[in-house]
N, C-alpha and C positions, 0 to 999 in steps of 0.2 A: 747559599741555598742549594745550588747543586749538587756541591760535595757531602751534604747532609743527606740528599736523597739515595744517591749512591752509598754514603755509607750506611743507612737504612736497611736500604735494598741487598747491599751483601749479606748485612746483619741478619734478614729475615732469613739468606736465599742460605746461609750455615746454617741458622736453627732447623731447617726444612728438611735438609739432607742429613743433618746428624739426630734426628727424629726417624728419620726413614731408617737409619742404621740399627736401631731399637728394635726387639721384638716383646713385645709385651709376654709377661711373664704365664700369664690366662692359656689362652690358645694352645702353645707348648705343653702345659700342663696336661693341656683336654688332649694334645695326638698324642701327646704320652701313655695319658691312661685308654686312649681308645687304640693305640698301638697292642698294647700291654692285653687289654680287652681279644684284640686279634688273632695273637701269638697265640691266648689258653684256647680259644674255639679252632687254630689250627693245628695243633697238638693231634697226632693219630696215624692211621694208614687213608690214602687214598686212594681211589681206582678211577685211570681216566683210559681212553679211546680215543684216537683222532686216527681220520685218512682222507685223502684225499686220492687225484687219478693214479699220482705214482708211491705214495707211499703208506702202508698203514701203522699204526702204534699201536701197542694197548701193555700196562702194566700198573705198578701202582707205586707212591711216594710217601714214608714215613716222614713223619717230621716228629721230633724228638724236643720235650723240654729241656733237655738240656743243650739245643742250639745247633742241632748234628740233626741231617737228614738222610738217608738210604732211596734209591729207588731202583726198579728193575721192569724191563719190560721186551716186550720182542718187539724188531719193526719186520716189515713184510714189506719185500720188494720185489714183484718179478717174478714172483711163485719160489723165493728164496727167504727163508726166515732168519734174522740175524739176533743171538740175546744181546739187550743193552743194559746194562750196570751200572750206576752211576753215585758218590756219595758227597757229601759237601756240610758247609754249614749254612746256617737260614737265622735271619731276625724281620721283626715288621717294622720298618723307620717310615715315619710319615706316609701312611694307608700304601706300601709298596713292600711285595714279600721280596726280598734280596736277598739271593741266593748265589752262596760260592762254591766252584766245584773245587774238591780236594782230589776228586779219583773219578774216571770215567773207561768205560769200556765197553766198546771200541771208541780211542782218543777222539771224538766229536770235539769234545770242550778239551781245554790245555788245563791242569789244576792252574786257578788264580781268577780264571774267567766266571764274571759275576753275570748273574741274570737281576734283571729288575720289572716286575710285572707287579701291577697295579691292580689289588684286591678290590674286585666291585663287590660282593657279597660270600659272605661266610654261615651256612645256618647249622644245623648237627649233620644235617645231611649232605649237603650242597656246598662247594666252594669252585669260585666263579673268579676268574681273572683277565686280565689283558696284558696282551704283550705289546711289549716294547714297537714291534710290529702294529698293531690294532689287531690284531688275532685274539677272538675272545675262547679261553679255554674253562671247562667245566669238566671240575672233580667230582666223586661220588664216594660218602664215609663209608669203606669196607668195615664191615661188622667182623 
């Protein structure tokens, strides 16, 4: 009787864990197409601004359908204005824009170094994210 239960209890405790290994095929579908959904509403130019005590930004970031993005902006530091450059490529995998730098200037980022920030909202106007940080940044669609 013991041995039955124990072999039971393994029985059940592989069906459990090789179940868990599954993803159902549904869900996948749906970030797919709500990825996919993503990607077309962030297609354009962007214009964003951020500062704080010591540093300010402002410029703005193409992102391109064909997976290649541009941006360019000045920071201000100190009553010194510095231009920043930067190009890479972008896709949307599971609600997160992930971004690889190919070229930056001045080298901040090394080419290879990826960003991952979590898309909270996308509208024609508006696109709203969080970083890896919890810093929440908000773009504005240049016309």
């Amino acid at each position: 009787m013991n041995k039955r239960l124990i072999t039971s209890s393994m029985l059940l405790i592989f069906c459990l864990a090789l179940s868990a290994c599954s993803t159902p095929a549904v869900p996948t579908q749906l970030t797919s197409q709500l990825d996919q959904d993503r990607s077309a509403r962030l297609v354009g130019t962007w214009r964003f601004s951020k500062s704080d005590d010591e540093l300010s930004l402002q410029g703005t970031t193409t992102f391109r359908s064909d997976g290649t993005f541009a941006g360019s902006g000045i920071a201000q530091m100190r009553q010194q204005q510095i231009p920043i450059s930067v190009a890479g490529t972008w896709l949307v995998k599971d609600g997160y824009l992930v971004e690889r730098i190919t070229a930056m200037s001045p080298p901040i980022f090394r080419p290879g170094h990826t960003i991952r920030d979590l898309i909270l909202e996308i509208t024609p106007e508006k696109f709203s994210s969080q970083t890896e940080k919890g810093e929440i940044n908000v773009e504005h669609r240049q016309e």
